[in-house]
DOLUM-340859 format. One line per field, with one value per atom (N, C-alpha, C): residue in one letter; chain; atom name; x, y, z. Coordinates in nm, 2 decimals, padded with zeros to 4 digits. Example, Ala and Ser with C-alpha at 12.3 -4.5 7.8 and 13.67 -1.06 7.14 Angstrom:
REM residues 2
aa	(A, A, A, S, S, S) .
ch	(A, A, A, A, A, A) .
at	(N, CA, C, N, CA, C) .
c1	(01.32, 01.23, 01.32, 01.28, 01.37, 01.29) .
c2	(-00.57, -00.45, -00.33, -00.22, -00.11, 00.00) .
c3	(00.78, 00.78, 00.78, 00.71, 00.71, 00.79) .
//
This chain:
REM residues 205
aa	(X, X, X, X, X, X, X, X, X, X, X, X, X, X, X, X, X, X, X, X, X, X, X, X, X, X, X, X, X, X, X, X, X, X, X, X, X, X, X, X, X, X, X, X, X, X, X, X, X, X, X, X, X, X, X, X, X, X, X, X, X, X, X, X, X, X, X, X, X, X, X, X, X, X, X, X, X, X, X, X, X, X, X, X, X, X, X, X, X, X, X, X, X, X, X, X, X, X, X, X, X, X, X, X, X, X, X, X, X, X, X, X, X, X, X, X, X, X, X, X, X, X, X, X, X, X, X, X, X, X, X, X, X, X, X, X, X, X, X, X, X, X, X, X, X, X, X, X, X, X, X, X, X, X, X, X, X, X, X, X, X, X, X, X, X, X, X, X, X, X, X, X, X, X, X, X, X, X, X, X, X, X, X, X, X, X, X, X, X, X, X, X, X, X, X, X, X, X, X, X, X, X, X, X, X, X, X, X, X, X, X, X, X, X, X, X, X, X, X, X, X, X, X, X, X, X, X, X, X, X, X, X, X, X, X, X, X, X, X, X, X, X, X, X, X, X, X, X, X, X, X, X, X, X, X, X, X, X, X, X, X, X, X, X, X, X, X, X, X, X, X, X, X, X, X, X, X, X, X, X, X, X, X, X, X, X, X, X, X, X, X, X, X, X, X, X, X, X, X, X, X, X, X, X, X, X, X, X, X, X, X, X, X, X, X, X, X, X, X, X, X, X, X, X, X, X, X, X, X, X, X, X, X, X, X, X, X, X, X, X, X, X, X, X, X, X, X, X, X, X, X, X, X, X, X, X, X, X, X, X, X, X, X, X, X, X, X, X, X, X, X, X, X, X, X, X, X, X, X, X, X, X, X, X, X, X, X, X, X, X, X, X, X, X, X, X, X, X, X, X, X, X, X, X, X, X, X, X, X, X, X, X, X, X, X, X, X, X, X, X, X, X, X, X, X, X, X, X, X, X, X, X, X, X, X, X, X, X, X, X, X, X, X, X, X, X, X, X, X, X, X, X, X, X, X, X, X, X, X, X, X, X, X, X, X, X, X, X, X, X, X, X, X, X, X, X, X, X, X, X, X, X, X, X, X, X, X, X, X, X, X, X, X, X, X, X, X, X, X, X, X, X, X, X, X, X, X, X, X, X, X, X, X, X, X, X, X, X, X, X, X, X, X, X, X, X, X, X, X, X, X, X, X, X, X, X, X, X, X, X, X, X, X, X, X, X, X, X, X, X, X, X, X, X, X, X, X, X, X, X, X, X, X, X, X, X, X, X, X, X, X, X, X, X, X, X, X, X, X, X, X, X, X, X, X, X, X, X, X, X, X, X, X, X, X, X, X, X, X, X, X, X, X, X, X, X, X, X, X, X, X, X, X, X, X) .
ch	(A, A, A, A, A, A, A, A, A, A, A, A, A, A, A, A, A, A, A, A, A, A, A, A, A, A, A, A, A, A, A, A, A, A, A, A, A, A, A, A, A, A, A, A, A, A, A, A, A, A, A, A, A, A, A, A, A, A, A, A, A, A, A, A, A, A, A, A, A, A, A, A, A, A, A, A, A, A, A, A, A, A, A, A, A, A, A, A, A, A, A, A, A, A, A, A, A, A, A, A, A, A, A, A, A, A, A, A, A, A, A, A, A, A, A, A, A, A, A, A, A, A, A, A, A, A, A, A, A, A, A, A, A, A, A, A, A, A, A, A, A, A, A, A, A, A, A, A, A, A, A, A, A, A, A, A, A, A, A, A, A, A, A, A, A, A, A, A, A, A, A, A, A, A, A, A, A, A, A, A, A, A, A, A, A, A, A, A, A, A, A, A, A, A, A, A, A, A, A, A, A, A, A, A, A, A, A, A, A, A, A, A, A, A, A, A, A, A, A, A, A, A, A, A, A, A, A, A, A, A, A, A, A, A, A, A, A, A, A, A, A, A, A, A, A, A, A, A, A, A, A, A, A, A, A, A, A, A, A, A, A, A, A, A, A, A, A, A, A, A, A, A, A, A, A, A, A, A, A, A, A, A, A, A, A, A, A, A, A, A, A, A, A, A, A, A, A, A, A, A, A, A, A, A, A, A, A, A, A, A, A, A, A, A, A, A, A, A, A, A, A, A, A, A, A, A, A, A, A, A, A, A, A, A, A, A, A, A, A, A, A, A, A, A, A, A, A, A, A, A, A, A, A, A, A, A, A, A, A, A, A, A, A, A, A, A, A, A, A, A, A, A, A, A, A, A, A, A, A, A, A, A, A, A, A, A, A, A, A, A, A, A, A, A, A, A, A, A, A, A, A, A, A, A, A, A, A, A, A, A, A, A, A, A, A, A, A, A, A, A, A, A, A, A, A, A, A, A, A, A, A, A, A, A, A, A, A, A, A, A, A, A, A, A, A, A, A, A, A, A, A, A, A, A, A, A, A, A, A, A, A, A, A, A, A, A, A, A, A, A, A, A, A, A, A, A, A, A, A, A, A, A, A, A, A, A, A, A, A, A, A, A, A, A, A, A, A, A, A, A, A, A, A, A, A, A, A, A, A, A, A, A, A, A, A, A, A, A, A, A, A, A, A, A, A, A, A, A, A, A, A, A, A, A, A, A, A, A, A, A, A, A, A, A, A, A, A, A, A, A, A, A, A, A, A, A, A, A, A, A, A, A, A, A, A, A, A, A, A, A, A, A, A, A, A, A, A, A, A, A, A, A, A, A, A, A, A, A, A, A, A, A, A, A, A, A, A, A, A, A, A, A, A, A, A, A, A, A, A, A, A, A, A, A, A) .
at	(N, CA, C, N, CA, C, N, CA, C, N, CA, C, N, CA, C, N, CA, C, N, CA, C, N, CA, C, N, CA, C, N, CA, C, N, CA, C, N, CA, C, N, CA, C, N, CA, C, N, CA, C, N, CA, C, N, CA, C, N, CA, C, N, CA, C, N, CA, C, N, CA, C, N, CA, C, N, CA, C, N, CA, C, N, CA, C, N, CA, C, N, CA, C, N, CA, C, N, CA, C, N, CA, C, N, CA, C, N, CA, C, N, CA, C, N, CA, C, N, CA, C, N, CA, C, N, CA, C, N, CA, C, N, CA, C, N, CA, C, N, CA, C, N, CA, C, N, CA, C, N, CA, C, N, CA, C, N, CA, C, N, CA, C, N, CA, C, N, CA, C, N, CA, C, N, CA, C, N, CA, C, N, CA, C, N, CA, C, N, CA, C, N, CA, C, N, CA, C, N, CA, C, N, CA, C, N, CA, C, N, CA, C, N, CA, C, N, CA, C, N, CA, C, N, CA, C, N, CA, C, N, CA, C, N, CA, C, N, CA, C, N, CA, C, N, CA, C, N, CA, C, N, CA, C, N, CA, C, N, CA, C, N, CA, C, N, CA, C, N, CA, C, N, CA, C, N, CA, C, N, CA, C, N, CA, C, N, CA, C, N, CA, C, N, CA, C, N, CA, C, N, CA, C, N, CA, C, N, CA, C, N, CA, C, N, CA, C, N, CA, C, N, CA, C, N, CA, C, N, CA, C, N, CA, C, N, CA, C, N, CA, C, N, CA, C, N, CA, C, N, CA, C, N, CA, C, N, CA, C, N, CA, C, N, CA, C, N, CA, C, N, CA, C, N, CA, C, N, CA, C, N, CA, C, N, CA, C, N, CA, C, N, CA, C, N, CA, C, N, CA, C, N, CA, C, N, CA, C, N, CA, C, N, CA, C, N, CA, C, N, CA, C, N, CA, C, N, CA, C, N, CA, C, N, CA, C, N, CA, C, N, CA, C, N, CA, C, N, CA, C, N, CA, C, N, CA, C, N, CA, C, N, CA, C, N, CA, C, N, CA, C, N, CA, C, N, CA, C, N, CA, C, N, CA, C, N, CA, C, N, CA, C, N, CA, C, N, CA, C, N, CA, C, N, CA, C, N, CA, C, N, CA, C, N, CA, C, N, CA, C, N, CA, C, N, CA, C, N, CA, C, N, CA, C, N, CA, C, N, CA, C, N, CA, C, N, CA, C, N, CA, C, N, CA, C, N, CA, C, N, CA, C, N, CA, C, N, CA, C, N, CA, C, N, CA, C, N, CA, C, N, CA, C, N, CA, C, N, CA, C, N, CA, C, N, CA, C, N, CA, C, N, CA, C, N, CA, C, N, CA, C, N, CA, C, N, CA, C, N, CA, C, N, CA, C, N, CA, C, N, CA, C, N, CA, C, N, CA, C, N, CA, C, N, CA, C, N, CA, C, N, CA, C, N, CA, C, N, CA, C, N, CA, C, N, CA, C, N, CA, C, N, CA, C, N, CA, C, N, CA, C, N, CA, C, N, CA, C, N, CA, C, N, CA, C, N, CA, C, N, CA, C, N, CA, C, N, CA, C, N, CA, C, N, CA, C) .
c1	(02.24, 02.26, 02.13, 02.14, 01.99, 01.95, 01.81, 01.84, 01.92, 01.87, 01.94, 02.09, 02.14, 02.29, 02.39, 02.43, 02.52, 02.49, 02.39, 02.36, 02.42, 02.35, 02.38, 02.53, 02.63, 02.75, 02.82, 02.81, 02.90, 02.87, 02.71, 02.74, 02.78, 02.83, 02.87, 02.98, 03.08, 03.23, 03.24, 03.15, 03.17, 03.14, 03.10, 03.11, 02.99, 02.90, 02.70, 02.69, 02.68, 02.66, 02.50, 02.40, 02.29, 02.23, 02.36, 02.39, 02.40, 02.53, 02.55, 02.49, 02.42, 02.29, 02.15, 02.17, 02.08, 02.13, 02.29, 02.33, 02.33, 02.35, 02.34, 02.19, 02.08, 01.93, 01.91, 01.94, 01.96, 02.03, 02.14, 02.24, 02.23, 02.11, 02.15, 02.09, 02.04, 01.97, 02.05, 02.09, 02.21, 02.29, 02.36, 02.54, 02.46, 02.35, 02.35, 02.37, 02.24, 02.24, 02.35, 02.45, 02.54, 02.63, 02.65, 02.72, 02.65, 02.51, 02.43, 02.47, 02.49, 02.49, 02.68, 02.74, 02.87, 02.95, 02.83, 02.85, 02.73, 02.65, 02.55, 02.50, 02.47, 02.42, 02.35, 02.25, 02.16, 02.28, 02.28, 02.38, 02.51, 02.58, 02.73, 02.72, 02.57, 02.54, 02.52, 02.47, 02.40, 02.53, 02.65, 02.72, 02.84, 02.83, 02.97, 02.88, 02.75, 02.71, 02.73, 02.69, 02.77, 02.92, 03.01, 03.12, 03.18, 03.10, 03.11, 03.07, 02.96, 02.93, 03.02, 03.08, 03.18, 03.29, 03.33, 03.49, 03.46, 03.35, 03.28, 03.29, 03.22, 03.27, 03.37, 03.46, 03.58, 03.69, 03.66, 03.75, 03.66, 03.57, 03.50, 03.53, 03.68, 03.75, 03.85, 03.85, 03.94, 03.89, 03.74, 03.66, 03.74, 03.72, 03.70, 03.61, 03.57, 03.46, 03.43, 03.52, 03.51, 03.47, 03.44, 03.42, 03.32, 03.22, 03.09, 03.07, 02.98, 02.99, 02.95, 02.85, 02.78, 02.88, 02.98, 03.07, 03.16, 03.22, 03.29, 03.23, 03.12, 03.07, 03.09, 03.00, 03.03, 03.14, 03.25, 03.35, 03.42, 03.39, 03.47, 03.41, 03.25, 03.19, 03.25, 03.24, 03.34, 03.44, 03.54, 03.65, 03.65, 03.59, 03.54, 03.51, 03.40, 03.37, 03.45, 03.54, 03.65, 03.76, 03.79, 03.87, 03.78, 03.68, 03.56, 03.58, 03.56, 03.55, 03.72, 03.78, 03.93, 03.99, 03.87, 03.94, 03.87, 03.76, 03.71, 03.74, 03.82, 03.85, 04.00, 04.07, 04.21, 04.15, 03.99, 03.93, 03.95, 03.87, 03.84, 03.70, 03.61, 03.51, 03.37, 03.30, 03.23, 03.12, 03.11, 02.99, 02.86, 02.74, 02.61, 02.50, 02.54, 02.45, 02.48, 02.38, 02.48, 02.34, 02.37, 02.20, 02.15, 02.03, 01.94, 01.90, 01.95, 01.95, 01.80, 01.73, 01.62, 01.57, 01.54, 01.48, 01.36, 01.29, 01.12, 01.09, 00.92, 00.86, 00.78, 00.80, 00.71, 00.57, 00.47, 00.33, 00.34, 00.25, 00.24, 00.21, 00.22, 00.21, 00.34, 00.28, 00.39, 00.54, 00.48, 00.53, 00.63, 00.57, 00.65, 00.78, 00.75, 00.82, 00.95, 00.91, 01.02, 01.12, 01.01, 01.11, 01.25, 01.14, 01.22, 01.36, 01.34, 01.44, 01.55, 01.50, 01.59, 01.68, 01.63, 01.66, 01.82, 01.74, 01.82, 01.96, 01.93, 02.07, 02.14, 02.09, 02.17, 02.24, 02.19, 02.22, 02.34, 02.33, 02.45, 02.57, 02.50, 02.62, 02.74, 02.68, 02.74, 02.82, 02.75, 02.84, 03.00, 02.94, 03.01, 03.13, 03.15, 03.31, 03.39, 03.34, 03.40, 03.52, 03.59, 03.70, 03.64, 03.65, 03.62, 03.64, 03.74, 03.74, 03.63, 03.67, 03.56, 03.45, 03.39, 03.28, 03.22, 03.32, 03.30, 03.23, 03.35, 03.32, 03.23, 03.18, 03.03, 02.92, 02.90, 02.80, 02.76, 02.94, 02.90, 02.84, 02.89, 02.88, 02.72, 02.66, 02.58, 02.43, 02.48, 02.36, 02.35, 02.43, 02.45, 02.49, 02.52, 02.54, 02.62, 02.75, 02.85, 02.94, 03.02, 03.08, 03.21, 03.29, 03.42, 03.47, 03.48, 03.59, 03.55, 03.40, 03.35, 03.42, 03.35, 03.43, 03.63, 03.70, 03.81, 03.87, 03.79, 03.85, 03.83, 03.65, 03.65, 03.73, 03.77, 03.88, 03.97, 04.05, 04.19, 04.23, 04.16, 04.21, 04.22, 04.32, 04.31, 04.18, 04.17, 04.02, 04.04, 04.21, 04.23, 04.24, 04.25, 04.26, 04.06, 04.03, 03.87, 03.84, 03.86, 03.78, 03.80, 03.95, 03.97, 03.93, 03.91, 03.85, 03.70, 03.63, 03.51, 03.47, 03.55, 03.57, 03.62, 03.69, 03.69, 03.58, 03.50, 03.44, 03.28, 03.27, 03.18, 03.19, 03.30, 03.30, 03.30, 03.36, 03.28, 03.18, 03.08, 02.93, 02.88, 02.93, 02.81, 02.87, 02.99, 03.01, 02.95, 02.94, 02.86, 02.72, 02.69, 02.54, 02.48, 02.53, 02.55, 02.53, 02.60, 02.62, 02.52, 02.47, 02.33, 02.25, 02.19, 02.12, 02.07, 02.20, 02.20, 02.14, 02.20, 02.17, 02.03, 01.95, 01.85, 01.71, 01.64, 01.59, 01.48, 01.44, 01.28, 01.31, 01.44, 01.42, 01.42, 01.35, 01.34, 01.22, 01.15, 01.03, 00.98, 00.88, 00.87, 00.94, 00.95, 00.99, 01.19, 01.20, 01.34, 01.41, 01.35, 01.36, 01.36, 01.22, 01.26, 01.40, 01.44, 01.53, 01.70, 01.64, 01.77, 01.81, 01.72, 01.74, 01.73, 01.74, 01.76, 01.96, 01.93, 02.10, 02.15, 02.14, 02.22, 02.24, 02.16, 02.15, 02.27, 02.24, 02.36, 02.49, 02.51, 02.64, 02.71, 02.60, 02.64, 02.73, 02.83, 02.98, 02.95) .
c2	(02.71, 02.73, 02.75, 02.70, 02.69, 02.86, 02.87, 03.03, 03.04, 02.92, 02.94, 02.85, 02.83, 02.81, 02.88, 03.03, 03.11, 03.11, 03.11, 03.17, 03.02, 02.93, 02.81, 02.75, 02.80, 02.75, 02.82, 02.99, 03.09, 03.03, 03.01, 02.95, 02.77, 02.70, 02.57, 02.56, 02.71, 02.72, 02.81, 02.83, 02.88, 02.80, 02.68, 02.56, 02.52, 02.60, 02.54, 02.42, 02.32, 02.22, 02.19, 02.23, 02.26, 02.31, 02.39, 02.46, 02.37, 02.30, 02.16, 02.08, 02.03, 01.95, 01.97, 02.12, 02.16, 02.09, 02.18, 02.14, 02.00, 01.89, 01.75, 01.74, 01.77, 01.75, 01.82, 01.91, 02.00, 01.91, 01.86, 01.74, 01.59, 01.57, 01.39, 01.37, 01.38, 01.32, 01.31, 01.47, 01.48, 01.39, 01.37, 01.29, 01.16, 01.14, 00.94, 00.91, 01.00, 00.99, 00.98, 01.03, 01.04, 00.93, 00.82, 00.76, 00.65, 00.61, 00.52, 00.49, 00.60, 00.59, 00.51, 00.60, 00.54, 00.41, 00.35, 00.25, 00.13, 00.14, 00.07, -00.01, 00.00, -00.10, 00.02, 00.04, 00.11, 00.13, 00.01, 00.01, 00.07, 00.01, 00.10, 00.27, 00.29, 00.39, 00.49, 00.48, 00.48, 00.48, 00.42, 00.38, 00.52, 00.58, 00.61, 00.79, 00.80, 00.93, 00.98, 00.89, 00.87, 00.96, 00.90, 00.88, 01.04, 01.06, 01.15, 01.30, 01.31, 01.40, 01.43, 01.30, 01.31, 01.38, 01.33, 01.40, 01.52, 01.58, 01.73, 01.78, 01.74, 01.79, 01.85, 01.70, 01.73, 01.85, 01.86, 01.96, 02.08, 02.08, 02.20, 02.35, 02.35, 02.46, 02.50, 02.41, 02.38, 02.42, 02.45, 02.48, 02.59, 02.56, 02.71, 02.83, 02.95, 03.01, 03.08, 03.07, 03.12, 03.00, 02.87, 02.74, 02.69, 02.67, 02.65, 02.50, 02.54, 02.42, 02.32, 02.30, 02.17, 02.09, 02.15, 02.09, 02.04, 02.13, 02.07, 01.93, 01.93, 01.86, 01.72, 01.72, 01.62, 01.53, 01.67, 01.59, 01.50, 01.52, 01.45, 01.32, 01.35, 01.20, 01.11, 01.18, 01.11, 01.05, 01.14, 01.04, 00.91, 00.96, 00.87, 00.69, 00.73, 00.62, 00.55, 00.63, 00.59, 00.54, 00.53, 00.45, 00.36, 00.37, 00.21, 00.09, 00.17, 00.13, 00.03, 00.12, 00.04, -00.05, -00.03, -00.17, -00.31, -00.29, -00.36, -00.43, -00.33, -00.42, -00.47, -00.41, -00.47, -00.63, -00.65, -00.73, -00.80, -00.79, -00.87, -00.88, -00.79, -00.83, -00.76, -00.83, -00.78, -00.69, -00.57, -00.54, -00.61, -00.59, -00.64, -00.55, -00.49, -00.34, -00.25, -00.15, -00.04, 00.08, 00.22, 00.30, 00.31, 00.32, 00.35, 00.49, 00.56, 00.71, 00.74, 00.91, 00.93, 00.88, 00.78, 00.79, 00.76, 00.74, 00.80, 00.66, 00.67, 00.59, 00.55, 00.39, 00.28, 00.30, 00.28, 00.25, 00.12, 00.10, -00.05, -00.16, -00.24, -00.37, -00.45, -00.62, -00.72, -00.70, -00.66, -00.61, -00.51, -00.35, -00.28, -00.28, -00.36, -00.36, -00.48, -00.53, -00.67, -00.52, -00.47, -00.36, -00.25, -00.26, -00.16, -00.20, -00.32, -00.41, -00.39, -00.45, -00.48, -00.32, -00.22, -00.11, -00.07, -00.08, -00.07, -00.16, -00.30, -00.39, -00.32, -00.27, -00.20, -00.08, 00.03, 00.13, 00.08, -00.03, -00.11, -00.13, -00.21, -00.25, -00.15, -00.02, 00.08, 00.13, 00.18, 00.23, 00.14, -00.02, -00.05, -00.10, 00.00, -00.05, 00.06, 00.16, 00.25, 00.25, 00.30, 00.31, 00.44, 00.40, 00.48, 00.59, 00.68, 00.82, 00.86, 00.79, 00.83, 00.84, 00.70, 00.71, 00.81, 00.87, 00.97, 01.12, 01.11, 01.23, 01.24, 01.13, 01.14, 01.15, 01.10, 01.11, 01.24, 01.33, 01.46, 01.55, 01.51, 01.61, 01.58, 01.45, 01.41, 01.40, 01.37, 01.36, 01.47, 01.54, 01.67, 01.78, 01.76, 01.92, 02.01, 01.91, 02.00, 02.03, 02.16, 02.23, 02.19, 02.19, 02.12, 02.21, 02.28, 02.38, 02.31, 02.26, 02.23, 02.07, 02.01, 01.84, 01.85, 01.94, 01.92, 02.01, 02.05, 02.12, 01.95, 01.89, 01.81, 01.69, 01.65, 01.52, 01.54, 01.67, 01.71, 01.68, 01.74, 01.74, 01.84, 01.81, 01.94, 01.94, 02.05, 02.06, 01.96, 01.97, 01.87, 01.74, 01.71, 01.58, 01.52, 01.63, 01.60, 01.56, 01.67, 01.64, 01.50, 01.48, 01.34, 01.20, 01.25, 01.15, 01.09, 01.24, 01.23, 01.19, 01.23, 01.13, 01.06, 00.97, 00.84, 00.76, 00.81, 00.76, 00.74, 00.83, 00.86, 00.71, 00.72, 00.65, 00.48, 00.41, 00.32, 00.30, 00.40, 00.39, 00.38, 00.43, 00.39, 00.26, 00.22, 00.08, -00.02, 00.02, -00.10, -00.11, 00.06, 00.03, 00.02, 00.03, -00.07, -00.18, -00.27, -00.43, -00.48, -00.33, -00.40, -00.44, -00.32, -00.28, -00.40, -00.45, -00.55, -00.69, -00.71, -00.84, -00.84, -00.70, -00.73, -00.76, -00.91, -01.00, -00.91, -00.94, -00.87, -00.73, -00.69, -00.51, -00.49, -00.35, -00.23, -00.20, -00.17, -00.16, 00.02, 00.07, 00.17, 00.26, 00.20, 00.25, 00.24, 00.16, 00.12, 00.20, 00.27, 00.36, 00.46, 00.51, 00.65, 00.67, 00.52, 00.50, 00.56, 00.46, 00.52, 00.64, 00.72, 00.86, 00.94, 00.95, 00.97, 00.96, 00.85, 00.81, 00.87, 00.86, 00.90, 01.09, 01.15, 01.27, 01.30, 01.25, 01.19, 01.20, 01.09, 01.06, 01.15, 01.26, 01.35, 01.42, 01.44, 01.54, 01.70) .
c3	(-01.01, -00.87, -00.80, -00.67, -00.60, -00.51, -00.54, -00.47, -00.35, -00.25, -00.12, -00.10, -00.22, -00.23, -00.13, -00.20, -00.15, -00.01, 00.06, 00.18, 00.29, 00.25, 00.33, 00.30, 00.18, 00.15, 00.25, 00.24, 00.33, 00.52, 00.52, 00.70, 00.72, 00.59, 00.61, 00.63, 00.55, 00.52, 00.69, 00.74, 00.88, 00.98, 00.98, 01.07, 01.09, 01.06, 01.03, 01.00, 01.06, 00.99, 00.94, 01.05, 00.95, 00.81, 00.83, 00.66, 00.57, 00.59, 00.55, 00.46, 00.57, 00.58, 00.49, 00.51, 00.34, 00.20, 00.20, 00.06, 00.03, 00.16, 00.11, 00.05, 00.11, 00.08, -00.07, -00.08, -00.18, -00.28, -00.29, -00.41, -00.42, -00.32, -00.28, -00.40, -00.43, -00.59, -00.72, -00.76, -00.90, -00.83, -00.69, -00.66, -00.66, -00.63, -00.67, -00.81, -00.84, -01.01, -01.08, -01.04, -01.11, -01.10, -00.96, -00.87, -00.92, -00.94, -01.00, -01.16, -01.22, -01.38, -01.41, -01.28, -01.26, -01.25, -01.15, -01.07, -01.14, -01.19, -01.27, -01.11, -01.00, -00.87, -00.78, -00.73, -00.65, -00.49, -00.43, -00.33, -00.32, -00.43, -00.49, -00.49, -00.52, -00.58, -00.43, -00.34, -00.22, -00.12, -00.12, -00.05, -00.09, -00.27, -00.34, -00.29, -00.26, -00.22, -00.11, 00.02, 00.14, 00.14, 00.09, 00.06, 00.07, -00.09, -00.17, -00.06, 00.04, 00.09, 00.20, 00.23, 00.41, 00.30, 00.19, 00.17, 00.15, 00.06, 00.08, 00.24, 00.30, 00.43, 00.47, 00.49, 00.49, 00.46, 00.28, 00.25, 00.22, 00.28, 00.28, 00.29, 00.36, 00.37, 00.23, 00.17, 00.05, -00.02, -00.04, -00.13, -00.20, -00.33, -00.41, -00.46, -00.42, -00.40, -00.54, -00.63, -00.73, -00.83, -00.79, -00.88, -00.83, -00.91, -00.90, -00.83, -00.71, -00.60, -00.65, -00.73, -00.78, -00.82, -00.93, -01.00, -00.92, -00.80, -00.74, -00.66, -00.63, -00.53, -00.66, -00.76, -00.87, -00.90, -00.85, -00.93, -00.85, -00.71, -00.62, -00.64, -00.65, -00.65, -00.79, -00.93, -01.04, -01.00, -00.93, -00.87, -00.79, -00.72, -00.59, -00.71, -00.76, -00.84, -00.94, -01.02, -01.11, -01.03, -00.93, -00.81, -00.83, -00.75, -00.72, -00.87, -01.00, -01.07, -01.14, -01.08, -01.13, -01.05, -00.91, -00.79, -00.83, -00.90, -00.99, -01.09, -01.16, -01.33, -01.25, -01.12, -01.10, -01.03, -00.96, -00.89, -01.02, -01.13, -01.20, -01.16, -01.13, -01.11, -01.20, -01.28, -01.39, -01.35, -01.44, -01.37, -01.42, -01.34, -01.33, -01.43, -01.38, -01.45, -01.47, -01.53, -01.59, -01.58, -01.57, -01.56, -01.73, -01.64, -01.81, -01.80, -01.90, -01.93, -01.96, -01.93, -01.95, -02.14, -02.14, -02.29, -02.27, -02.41, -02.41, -02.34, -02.23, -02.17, -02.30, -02.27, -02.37, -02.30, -02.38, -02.34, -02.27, -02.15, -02.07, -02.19, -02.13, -02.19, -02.17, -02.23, -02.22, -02.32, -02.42, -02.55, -02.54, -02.47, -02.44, -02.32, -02.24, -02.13, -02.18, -02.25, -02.30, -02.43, -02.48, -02.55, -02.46, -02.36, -02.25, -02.22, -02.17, -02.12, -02.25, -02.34, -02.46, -02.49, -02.44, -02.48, -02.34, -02.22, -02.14, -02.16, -02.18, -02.25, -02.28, -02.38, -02.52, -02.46, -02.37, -02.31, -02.22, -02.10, -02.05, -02.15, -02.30, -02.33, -02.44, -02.44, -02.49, -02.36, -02.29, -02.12, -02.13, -02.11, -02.10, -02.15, -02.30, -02.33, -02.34, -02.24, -02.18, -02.04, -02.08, -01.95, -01.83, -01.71, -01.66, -01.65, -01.68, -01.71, -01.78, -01.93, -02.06, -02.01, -01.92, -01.86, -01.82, -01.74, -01.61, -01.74, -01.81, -01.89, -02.02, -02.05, -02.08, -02.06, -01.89, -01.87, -01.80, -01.75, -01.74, -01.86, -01.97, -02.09, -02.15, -02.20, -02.24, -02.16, -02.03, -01.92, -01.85, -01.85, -01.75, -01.77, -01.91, -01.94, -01.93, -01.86, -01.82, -01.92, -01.90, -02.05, -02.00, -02.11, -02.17, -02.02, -01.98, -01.90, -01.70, -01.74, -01.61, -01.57, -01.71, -01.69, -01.69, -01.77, -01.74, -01.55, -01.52, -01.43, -01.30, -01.30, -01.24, -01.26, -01.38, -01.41, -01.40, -01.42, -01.39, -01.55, -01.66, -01.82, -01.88, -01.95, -02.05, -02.15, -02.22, -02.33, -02.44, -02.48, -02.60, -02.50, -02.48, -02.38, -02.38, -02.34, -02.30, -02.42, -02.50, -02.67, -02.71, -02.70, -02.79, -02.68, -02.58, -02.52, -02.52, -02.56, -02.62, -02.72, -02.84, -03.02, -03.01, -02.88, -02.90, -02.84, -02.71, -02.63, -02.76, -02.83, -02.94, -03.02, -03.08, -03.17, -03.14, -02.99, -02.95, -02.91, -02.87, -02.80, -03.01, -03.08, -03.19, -03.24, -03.26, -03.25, -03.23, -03.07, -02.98, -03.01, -03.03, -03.03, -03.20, -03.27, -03.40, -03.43, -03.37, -03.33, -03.18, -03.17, -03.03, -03.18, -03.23, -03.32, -03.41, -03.47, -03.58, -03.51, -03.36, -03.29, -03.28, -03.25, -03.20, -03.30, -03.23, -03.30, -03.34, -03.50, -03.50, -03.56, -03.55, -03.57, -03.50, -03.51, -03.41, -03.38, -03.24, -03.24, -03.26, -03.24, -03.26, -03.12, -03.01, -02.94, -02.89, -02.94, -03.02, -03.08, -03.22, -03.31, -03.26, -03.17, -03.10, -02.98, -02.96, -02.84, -02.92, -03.06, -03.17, -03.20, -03.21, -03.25, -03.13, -02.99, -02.87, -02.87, -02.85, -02.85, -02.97, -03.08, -03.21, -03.17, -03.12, -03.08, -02.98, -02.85, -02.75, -02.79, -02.94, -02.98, -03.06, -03.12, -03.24, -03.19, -03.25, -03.21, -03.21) .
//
């Protein structure tokens, strides 16, 4: 929680909209981040934050004072995106990209940056054989830290529900990223390997 959280939430829930206006400045970064890693497109990403802050607004009275705002603010944007993401697969329309999670920075060069790339692929194409729920709820748990009681309150799941969505979401990200693994030409570079044992951490139950 931010020190000047409590203060600027209680004059926002009283019509402050300057107050407001903090906590957007204050979250616009974690709610893209999150809407980016969601949405794999900068713009989608940009557009689902927007979004995500007016319905905040909105039900701002609705708030729950006993439920930790971040989460709440999050989860609306999760939602928000897992819609975006299912008007999509009902579109038929593939995604383009996908986010690349903090993993270790390669040394410059031609060499490392062609490894970078190869790394991020790989990171797309594990995201990607994810349903968007799962989605949603890995990359709260994995990227964000959020506890079993925070992601099911934001998804609307039970804990057993979460869990096995998580041992399954688990067990196709090593799948996929198995068969990245094996494809990729050459081995593994050293920065590859440290990319592998980043992720394998990630994936561990």
């Amino acid at each position: 929680m931010l020190d000047n959280e409590p203060e600027w939430l209680s004059k926002a829930l009283n019509g402050d909209s300057q107050a407001f206006t903090y906590l957007v400045e204050a979250y616009a970064r974690p709610v893209h981040n999150l809407c980016y890693r969601m949405l794999g497109n900068t713009q989608d990403a940009e557009d689902a934050a927007q979004e995500t802050f007016l319905r905040a607004y909105q039900s701002l009275r609705r708030y729950d004072r006993d439920r930790s705002f971040s989460t709440w603010l999050l989860s609306i944007a999760a939602h928000y995106c897992i819609d975006q993401l299912r008007k999509r697969k009902m579109q038929i329309i593939s995604m383009e990209e996908l986010p690349n999670p903090d993993l270790p920075e390669p040394s410059p060069g031609p060499e490392s940056n062609l490894s970078r790339k190869e790394e991020q692929n790989r990171i797309r194409a594990v995201l990607k054989v994810l349903d968007p729920i799962d989605r949603a709820a890995v990359i709260m748990y994995y990227w964000y830290d959020f506890s079993y009681d925070e992601i099911c309150q934001a998804l609307s799941l039970t804990v057993s529900a979460l869990k096995s969505r998580l041992h399954r979401a688990r067990r196709l990200m090593a799948q996929e990223w198995l068969a990245s693994q094996s494809a990729a030409p050459g081995g593994l570079t050293p920065e590859m390997q440290q990319s592998e044992s980043l992720m394998a951490e990630r994936m561990a139950p």
